[in-house]
C-alpha positions as CSV (number, residue, x, y, z in Angstrom):
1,X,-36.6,131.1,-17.5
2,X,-35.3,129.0,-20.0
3,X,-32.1,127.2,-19.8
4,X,-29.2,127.9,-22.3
5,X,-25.9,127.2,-23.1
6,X,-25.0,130.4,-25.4
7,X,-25.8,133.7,-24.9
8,X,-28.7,135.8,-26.5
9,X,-29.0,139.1,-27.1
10,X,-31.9,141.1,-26.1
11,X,-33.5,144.3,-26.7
12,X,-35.1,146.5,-24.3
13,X,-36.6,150.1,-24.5
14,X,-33.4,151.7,-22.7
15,X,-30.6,149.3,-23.1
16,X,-29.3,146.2,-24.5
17,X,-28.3,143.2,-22.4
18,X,-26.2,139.6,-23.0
19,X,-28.1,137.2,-21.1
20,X,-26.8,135.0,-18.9
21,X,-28.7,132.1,-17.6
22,X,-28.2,129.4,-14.6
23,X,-28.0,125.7,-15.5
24,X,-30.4,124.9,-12.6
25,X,-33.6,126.4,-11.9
26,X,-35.1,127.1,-8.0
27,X,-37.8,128.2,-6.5
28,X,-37.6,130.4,-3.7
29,X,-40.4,131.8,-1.6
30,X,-39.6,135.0,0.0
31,X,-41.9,137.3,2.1
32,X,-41.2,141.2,1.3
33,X,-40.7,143.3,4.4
34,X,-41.8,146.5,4.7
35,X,-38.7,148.4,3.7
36,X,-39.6,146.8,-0.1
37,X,-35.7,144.8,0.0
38,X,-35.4,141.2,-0.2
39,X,-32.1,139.0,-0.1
40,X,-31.7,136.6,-3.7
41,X,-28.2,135.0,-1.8
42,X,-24.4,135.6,-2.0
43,X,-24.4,133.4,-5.3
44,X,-25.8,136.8,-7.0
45,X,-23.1,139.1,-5.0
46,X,-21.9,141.3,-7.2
47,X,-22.9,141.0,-10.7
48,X,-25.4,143.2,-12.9
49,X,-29.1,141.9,-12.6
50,X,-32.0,143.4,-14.5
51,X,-35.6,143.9,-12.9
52,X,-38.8,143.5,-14.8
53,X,-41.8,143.9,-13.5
54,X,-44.5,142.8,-15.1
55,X,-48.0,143.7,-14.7
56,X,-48.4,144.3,-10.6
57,X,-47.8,140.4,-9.3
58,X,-44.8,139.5,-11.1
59,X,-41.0,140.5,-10.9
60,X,-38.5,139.0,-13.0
61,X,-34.4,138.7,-12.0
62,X,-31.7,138.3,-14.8
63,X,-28.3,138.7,-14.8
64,X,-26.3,139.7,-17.5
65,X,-24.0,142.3,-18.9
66,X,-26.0,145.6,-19.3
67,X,-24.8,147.8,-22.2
68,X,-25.5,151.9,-22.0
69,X,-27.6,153.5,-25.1
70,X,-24.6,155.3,-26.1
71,X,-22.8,151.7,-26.5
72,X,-25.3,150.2,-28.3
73,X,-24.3,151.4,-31.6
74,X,-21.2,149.3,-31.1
75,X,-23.0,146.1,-30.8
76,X,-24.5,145.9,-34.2
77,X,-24.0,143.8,-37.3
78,X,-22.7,147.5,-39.0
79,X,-20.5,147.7,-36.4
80,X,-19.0,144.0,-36.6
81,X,-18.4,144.7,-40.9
82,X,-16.7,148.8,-40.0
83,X,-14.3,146.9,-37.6
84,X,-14.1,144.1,-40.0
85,X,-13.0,146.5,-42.6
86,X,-10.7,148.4,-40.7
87,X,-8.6,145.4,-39.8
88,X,-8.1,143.9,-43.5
89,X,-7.2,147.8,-43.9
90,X,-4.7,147.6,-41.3
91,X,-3.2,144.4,-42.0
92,X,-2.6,145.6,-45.8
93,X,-1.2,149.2,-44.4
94,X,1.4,148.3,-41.8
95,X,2.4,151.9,-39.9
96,X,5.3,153.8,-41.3
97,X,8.2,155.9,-39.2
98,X,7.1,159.4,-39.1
99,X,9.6,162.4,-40.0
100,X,8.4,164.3,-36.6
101,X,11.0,167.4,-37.6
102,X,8.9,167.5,-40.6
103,X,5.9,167.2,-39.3
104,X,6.0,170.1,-37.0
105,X,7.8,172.2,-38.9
106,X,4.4,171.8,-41.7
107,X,2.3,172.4,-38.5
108,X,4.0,175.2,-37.4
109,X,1.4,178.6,-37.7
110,X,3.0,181.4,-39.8
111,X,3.6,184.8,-37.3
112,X,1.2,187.0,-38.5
113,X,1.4,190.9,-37.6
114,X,-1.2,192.8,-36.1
115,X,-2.3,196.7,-37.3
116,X,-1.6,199.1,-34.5
């Protein structure tokens, strides 16, 4: 695992993750019991850690902040220009006070009658 200062964003078959990485790196040699859990120590209590396992002797632990599929969309260059867009479009289009009285009364629905 490489060190970094920034954060990078990766791509994976079902999500997309930030990375986050340590400063330091360790080695730790743990023996698997046969329940399949292991301890990785109260410095990884609760945050988000991704598992890869790769090919059948390897494992891989990272930490990071895991975004859903249906976020992903939302983490894109497109996205970053629509918000972009929207702000310049809200800065030149402050709201205005709304007439509610008038408003209703346009939404009101027109009493129809029914045929007996």
């Amino acid at each position: 695992m490489h060190i970094r200062s920034e954060y990078t964003l990766a791509y994976f078959p079902t999500f997309l993750y930030y990375e986050f990485t340590m400063r330091t790196t360790q080695t730790k040699l743990l023996t698997v019991p046969a329940n399949g859990q292991i301890s990785i120590g109260k410095a990884w209590a609760g945050r988000q850690i991704m598992v890869e396992e790769i090919g059948n002797d390897r494992i891989q632990i990272s930490s990071g902040v895991f975004v859903p599929d249906s976020q992903r969309p939302f983490h894109t260059k497109e996205a970053d220009k629509s918000l972009a867009a929207f702000n310049e479009w809200e800065e030149a289009n402050p709201p205005k006070k709304t007439d509610v009285g008038s408003l209703f009364s346009s939404l009101k629905k027109k009493k129809t009658t029914r045929a007996k």
